[in-house]
N, CA, C and O of each residue as an XYZ file, in Angstrom:
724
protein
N     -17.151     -7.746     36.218
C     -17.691     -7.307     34.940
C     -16.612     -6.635     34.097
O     -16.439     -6.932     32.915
N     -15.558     -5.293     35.046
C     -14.402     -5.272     33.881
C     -13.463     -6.064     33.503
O     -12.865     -5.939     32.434
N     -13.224     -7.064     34.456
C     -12.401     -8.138     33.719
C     -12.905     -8.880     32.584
O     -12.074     -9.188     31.730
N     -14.289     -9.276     32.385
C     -15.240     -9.991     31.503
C     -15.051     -9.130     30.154
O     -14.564     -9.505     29.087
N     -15.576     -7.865     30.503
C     -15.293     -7.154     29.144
C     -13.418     -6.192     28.855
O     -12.925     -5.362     28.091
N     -13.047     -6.966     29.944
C     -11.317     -6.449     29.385
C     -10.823     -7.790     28.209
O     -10.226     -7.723     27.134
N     -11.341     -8.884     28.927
C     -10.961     -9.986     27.977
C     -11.692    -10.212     26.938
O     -11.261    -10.964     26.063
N     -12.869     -9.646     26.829
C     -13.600     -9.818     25.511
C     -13.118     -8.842     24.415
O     -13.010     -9.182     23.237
N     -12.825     -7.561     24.895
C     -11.951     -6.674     24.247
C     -10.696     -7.219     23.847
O     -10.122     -7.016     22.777
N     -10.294     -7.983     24.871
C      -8.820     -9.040     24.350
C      -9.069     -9.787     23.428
O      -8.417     -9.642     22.394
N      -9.903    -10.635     23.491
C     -10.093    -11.904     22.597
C     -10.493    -11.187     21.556
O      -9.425    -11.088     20.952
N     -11.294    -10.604     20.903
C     -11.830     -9.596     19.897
C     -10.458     -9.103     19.263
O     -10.184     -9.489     18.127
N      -9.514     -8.199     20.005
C      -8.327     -7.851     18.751
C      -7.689     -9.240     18.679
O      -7.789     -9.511     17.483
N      -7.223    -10.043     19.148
C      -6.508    -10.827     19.104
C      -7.183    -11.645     17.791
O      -6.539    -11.850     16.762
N      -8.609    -12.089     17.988
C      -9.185    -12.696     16.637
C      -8.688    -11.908     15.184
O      -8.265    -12.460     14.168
N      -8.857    -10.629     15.395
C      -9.073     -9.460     14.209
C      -7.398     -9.647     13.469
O      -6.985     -9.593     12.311
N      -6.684     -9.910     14.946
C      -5.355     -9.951     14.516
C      -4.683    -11.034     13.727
O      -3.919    -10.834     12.782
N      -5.037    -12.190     14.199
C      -4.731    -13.507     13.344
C      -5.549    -14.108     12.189
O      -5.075    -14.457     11.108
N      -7.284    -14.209     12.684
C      -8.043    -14.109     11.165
C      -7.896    -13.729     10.225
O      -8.095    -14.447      9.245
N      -7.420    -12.233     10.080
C      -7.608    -11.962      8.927
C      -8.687    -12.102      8.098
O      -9.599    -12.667      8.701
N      -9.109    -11.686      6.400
C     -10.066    -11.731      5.722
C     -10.949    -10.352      5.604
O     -11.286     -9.847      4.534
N     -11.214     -9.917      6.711
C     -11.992     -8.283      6.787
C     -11.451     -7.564      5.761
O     -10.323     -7.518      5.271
N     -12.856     -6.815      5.454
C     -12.557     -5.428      4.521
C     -11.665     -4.735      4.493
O     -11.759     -3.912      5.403
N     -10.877     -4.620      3.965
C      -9.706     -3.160      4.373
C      -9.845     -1.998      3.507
O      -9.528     -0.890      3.939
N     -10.382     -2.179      2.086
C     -10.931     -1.011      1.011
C     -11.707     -1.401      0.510
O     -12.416     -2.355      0.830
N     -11.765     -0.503     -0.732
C     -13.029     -0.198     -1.499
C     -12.390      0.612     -2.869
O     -11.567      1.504     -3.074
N     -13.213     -0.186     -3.600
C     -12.589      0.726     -5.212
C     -13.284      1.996     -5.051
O     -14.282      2.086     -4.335
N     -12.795      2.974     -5.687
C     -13.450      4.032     -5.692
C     -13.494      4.864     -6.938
O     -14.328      5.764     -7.039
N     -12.592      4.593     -7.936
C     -12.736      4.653     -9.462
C     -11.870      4.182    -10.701
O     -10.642      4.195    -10.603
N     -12.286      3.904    -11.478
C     -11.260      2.737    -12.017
C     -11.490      3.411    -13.974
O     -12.423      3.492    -14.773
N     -10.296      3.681    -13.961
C      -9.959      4.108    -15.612
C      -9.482      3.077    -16.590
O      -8.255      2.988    -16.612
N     -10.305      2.041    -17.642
C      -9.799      1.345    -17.828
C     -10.306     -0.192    -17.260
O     -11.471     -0.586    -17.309
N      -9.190     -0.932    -16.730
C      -9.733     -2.647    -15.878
C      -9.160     -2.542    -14.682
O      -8.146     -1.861    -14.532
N      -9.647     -3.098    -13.844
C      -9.078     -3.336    -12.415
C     -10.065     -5.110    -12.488
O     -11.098     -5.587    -12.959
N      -8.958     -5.479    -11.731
C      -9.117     -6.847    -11.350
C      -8.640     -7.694     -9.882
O      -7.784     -7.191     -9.156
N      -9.122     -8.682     -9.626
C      -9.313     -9.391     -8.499
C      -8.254    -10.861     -9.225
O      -8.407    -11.379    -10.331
N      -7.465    -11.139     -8.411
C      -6.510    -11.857     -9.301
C      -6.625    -13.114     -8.114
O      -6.284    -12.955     -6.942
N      -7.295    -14.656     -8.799
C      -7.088    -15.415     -7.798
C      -7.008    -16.904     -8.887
O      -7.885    -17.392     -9.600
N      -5.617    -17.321     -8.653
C      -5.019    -18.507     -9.025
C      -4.972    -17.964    -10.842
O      -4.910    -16.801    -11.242
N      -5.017    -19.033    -11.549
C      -5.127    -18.788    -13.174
C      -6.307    -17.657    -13.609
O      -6.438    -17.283    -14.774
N      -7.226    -17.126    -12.388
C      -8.432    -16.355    -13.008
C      -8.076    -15.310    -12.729
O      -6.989    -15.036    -12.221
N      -9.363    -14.201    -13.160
C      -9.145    -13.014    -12.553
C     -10.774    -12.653    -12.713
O     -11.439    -13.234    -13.570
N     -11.297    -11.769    -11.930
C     -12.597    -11.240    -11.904
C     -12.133     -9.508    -12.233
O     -11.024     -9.023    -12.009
N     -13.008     -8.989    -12.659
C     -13.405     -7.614    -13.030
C     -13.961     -6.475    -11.732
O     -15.080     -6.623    -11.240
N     -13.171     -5.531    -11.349
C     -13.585     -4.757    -10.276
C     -14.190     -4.071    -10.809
O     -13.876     -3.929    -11.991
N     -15.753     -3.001    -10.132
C     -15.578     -1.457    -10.450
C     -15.521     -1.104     -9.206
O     -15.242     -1.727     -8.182
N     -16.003      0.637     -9.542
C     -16.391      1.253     -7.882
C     -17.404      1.040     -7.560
O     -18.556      1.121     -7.986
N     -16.662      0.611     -6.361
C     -17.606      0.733     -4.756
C     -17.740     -0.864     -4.461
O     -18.613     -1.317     -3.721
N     -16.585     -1.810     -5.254
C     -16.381     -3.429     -4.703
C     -15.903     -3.062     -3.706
O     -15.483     -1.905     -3.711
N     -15.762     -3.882     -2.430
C     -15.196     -3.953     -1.284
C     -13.655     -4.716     -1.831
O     -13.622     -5.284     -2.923
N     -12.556     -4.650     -1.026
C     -11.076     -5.969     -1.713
C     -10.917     -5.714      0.137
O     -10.951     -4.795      0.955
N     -10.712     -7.337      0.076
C     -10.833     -8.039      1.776
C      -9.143     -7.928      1.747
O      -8.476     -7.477      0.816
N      -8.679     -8.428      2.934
C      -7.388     -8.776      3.267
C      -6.894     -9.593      2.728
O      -7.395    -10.685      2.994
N      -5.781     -9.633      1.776
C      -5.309    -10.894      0.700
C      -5.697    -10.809     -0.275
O      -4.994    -11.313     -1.151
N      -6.574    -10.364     -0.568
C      -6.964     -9.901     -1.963
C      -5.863     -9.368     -2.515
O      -5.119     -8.626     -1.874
N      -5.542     -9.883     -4.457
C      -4.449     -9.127     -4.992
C      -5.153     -8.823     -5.993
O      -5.737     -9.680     -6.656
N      -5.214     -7.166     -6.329
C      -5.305     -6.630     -6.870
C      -4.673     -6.115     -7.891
O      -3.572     -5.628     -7.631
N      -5.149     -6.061     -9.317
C      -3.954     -5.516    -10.350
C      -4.788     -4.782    -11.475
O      -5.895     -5.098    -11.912
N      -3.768     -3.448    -11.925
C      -4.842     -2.538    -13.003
C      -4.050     -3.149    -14.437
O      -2.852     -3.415    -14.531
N      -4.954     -3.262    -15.355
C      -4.721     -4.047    -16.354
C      -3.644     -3.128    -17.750
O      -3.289     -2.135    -17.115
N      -3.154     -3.009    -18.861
C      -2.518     -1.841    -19.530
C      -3.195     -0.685    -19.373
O      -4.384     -0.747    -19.058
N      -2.611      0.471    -19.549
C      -2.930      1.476    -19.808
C      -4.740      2.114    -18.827
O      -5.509      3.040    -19.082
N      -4.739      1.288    -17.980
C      -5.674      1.604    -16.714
C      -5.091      1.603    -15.624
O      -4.109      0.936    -15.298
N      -5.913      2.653    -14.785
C      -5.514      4.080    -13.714
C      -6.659      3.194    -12.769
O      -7.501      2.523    -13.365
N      -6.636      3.241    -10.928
C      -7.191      3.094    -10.474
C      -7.339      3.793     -9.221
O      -6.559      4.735     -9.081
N      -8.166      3.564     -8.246
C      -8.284      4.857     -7.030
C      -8.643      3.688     -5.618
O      -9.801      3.428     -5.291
N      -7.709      3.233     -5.082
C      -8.671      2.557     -3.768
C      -8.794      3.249     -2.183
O      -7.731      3.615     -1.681
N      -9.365      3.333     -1.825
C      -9.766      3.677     -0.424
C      -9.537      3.048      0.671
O     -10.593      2.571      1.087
N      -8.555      2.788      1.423
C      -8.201      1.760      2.410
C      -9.305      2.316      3.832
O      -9.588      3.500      4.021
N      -9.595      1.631      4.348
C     -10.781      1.897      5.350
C     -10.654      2.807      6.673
O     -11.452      3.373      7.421
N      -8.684      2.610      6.558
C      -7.971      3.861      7.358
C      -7.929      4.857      6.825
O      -7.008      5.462      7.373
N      -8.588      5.820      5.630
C      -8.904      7.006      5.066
C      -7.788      7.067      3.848
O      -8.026      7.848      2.927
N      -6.619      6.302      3.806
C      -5.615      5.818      3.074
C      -5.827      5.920      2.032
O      -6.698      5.071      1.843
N      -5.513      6.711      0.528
C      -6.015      6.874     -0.811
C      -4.512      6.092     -1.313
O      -3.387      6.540     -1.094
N      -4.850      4.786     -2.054
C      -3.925      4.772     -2.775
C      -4.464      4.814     -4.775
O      -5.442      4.252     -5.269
N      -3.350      5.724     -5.533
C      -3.769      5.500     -6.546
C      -2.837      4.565     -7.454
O      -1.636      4.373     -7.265
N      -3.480      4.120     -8.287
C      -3.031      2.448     -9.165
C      -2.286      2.815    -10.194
O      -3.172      3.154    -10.979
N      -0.849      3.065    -10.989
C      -0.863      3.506    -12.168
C      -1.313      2.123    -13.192
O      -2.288      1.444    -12.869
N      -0.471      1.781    -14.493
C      -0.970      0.934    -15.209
C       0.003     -0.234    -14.599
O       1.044     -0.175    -13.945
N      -0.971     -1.578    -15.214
C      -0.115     -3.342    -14.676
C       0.934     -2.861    -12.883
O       2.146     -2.862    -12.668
N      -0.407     -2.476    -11.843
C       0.235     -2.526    -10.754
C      -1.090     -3.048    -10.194
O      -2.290     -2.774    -10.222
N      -0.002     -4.199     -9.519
C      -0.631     -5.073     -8.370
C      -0.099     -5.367     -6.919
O       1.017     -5.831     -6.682
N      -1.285     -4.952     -5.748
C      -0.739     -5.319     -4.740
C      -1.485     -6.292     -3.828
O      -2.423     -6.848     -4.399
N      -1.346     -6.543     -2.884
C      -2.804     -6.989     -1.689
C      -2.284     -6.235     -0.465
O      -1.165     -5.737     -0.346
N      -3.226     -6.233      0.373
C      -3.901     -5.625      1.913
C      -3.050     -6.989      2.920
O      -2.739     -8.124      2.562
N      -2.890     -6.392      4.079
C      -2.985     -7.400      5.436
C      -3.045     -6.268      6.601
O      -2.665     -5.129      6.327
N      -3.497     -6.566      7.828
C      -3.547     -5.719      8.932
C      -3.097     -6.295      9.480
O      -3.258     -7.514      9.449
N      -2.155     -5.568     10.401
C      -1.304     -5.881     12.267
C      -1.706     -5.244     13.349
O      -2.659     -4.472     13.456
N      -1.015     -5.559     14.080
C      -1.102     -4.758     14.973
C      -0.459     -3.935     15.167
O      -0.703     -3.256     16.165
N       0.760     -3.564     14.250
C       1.292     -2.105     13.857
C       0.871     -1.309     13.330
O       0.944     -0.161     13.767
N       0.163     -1.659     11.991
C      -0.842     -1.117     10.874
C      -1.463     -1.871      9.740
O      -1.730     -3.069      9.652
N      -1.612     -0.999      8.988
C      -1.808     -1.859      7.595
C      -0.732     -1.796      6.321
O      -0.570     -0.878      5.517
N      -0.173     -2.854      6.394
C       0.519     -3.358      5.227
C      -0.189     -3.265      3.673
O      -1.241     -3.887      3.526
N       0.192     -2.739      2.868
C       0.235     -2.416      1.352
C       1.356     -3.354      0.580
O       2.439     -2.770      0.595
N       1.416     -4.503     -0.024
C       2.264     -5.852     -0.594
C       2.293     -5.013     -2.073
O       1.460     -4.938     -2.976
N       3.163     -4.629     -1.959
C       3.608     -4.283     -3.819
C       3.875     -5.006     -4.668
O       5.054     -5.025     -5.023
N       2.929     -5.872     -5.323
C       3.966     -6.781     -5.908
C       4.524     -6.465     -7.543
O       5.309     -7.267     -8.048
N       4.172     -5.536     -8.136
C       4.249     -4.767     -9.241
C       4.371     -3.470     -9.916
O       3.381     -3.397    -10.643
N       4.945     -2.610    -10.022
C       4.004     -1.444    -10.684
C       4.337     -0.397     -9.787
O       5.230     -0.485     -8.945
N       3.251      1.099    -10.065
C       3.472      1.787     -9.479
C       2.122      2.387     -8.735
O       0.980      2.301     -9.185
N       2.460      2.926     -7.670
C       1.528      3.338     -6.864
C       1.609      4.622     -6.196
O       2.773      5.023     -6.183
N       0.795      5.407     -5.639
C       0.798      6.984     -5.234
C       0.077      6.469     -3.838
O      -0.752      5.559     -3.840
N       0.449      7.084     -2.788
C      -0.295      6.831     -1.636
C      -0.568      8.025     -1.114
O       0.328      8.802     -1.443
N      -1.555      8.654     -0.314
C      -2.067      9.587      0.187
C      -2.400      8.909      1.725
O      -3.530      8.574      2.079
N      -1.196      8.784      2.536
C      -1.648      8.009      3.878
C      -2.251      9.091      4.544
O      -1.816     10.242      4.576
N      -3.533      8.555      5.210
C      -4.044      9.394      6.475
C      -3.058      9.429      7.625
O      -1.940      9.067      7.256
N      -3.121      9.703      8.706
C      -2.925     10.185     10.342
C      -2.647      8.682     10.615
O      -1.638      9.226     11.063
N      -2.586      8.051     10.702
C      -1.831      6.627     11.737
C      -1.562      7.087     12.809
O      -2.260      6.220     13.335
N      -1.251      7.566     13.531
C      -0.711      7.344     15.064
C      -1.468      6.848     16.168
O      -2.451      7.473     16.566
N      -1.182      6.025     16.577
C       0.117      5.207     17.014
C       0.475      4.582     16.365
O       1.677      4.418     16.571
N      -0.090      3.708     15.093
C       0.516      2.822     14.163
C       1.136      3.415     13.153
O       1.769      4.464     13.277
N       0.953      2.599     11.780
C       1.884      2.774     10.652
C       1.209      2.297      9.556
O       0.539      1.265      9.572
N       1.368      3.042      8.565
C       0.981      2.519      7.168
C       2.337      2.148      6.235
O       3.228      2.947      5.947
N       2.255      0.572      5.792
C       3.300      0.390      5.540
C       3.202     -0.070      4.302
O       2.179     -0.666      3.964
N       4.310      0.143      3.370
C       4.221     -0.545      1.616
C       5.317     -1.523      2.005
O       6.179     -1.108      2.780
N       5.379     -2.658      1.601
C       6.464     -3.665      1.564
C       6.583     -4.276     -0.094
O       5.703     -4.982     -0.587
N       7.896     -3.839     -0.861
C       8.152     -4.459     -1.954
C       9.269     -5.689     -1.549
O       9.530     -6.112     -0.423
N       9.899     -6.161     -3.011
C      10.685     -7.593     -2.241
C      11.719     -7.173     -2.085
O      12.547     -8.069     -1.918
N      12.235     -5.888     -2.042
C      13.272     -5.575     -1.741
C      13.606     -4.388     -0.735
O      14.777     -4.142     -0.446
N      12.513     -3.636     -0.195
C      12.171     -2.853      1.005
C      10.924     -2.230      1.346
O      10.000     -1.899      0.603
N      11.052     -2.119      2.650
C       9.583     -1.910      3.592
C       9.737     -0.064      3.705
O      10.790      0.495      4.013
N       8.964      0.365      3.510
C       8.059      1.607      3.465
C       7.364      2.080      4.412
O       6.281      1.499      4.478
N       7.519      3.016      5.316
C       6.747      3.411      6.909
C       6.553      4.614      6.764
O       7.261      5.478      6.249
N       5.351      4.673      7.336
C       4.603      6.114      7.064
C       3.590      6.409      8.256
O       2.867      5.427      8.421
N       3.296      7.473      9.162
C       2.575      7.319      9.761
C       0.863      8.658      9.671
O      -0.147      8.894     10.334
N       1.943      9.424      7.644
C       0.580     10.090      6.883
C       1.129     11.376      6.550
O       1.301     12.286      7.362
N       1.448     11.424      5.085
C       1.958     11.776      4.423
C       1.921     11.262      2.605
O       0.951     10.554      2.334
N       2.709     11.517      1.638
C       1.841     11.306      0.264
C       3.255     11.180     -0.656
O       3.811     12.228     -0.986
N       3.780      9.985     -1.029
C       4.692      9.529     -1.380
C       4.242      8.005     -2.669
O       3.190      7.369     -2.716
N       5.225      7.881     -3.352
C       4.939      7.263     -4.814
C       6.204      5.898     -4.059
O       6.968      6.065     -3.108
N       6.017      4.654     -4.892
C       6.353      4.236     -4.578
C       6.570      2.635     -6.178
O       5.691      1.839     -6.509
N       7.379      2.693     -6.505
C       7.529      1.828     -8.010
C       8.715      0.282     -7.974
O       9.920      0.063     -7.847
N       7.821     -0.256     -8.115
C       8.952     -1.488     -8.128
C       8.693     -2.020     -9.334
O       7.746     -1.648    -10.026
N       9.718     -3.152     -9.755
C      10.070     -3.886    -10.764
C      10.933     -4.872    -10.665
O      11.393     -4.924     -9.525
N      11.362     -5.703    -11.394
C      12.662     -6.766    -11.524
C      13.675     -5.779    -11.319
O      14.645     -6.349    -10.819
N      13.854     -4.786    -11.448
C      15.107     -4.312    -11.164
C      15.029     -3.548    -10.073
O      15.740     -2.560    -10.257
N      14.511     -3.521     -9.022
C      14.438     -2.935     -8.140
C      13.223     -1.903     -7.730
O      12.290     -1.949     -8.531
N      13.059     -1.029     -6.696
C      12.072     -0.160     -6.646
C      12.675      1.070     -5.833
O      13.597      1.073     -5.017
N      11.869      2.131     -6.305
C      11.851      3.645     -5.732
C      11.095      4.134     -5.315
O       9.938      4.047     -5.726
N      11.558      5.024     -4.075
C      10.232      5.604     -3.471
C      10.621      6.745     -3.674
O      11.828      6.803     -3.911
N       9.859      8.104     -3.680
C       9.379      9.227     -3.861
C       8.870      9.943     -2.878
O       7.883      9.379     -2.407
N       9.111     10.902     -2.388
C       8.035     11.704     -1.242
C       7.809     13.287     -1.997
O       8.598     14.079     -2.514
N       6.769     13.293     -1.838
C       5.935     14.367     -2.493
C       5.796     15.482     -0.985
O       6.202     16.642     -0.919
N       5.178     14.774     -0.014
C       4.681     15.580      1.041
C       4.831     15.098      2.026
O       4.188     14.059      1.879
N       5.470     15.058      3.579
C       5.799     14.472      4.541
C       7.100     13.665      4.888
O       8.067     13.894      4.161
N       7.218     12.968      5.662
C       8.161     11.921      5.979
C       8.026     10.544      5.998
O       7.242      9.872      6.669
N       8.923     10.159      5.141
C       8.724      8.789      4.765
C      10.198      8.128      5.340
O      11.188      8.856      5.262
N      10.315      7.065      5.786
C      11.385      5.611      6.321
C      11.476      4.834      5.181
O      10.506      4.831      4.424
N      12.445      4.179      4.914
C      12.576      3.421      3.632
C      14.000      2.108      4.374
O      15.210      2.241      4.558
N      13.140      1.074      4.580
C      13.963     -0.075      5.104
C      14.763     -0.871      4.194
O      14.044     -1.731      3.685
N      16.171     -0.944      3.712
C      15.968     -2.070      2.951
C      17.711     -2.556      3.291
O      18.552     -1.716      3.608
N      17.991     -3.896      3.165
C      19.282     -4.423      3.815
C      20.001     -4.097      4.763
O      21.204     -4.164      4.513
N      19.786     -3.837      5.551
C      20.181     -3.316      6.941
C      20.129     -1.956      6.812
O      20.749     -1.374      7.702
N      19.410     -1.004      5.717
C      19.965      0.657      5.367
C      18.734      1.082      5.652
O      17.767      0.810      4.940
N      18.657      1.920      6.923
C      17.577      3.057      6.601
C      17.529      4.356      6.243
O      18.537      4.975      6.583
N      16.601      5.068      5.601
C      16.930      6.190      4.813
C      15.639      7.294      5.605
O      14.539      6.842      5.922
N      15.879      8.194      5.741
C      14.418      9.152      6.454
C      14.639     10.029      5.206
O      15.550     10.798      4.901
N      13.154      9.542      4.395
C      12.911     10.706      3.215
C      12.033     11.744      3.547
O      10.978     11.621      4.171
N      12.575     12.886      3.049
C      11.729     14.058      3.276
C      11.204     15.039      1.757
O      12.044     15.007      0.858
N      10.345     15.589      1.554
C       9.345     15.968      0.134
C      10.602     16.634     -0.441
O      11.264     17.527      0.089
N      10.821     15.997     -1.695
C      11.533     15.958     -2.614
C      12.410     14.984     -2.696
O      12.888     14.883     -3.826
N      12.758     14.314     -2.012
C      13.916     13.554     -1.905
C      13.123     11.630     -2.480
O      12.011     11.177     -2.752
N      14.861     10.996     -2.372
C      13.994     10.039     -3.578
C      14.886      9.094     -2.758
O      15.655      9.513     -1.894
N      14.742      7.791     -3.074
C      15.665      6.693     -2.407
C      15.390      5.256     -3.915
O      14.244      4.957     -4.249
N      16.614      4.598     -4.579
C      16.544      3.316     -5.170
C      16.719      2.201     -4.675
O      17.937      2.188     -4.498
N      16.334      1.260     -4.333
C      17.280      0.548     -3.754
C      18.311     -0.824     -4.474
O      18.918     -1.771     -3.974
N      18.123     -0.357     -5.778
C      19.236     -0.410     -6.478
C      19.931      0.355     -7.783
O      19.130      0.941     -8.511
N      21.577      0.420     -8.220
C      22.153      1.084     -9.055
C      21.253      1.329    -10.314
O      21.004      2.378    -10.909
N      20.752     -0.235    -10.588
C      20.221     -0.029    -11.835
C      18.585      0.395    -11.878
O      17.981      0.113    -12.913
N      18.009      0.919    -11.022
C      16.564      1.791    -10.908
C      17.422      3.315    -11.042
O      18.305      3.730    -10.293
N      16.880      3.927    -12.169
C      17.523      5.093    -12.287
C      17.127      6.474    -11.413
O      16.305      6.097    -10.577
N      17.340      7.759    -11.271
C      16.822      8.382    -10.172
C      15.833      9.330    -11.478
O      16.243      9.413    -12.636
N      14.678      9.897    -11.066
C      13.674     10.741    -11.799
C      13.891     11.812    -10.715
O      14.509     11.890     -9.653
N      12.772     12.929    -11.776
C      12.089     13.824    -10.820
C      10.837     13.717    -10.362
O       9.773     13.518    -10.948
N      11.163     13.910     -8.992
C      10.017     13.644     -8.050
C       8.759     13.794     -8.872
O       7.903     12.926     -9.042
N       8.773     15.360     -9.493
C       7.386     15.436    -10.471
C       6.882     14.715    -11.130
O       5.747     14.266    -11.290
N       8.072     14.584    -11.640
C       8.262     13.794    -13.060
C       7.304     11.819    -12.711
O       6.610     11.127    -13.456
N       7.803     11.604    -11.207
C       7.555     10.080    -10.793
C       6.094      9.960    -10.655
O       5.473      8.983    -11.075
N       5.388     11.271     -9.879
C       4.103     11.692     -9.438
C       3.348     12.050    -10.919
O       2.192     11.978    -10.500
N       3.287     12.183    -11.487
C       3.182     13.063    -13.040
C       1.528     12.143    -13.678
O       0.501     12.722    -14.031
N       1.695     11.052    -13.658
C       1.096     10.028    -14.169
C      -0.805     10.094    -13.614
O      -1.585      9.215    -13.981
């Protein structure tokens, strides 16, 4: 019988792990538009939509958004930032693909809450750090805790105040100043 339910416990993460699709948040308030972005369309979020795994999400001009990742994870949206969700078996991945974002990670341990832009990966295991990309690169920010910042073979251990670009031409702010919004 514990082997029966050791492998059903097996087969169960292992599904959770490769499927994909499950809930991972929830809007929770939206200033402005938030949207569901799929192929040439886009649908209209408010609070309290569920956004599944893969879902890309984006806040439209001059709209602010609030999502709830299901790991207690607050991320907030500034304006024209879009990302999507995926889960591992390390943690949950945050896909930046735009814009700027504020994260309020819960407790992770043993895993990781991670932001990945196209030019570096973001590890956190809960702590409250900003995080901004663009064509010219992106910056992260730590407000509160310890943050890892991966990018071309360089890792950086940020600690509250401290800032990382990961390129010349992303200029450096103040931390306040990045959080401010």
């Amino acid at each position: 019988a514990a082997l029966a339910m050791g492998l059903g416990v097996g087969l169960f993460l292992l599904v959770q792990e490769y499927a994909g699709g499950g809930q991972m948040a929830r809007v929770e308030a939206v200033e402005g538009s938030l949207y569901r972005i799929h192929g040439a369309g886009a649908d209209p979020l408010g609070a309290g939509t569920a956004i599944s795994e893969g879902d890309e999400v984006r806040t439209a001009k001059g709209s602010h958004a609030f999502v709830r990742m299901t790991d207690g994870s607050l991320i907030e949206m500034g304006e024209r930032a879009g990302f999507s969700l995926s889960a591992g078996r390390k943690g949950n991945t945050i896909r930046l693909a735009r814009g700027r974002i504020l994260v309020q990670a819960a407790k992770q341990r043993p895993r990781h809450l991670y932001v990945a832009t196209t030019d570096c990966l973001v590890s956190v295991t809960g702590t409250i750090f900003s995080v901004n990309t663009g064509t010219k690169g992106s910056r992260v920010s730590v407000v509160e805790g310890e943050v890892r910042v991966e990018q071309k073979g360089r890792d950086s251990l940020l600690h509250p105040g401290d800032q990382v670009a990961t390129h010349a031409n992303v200029a450096a702010v103040p931390v306040a100043e990045e959080v401010s919004w």
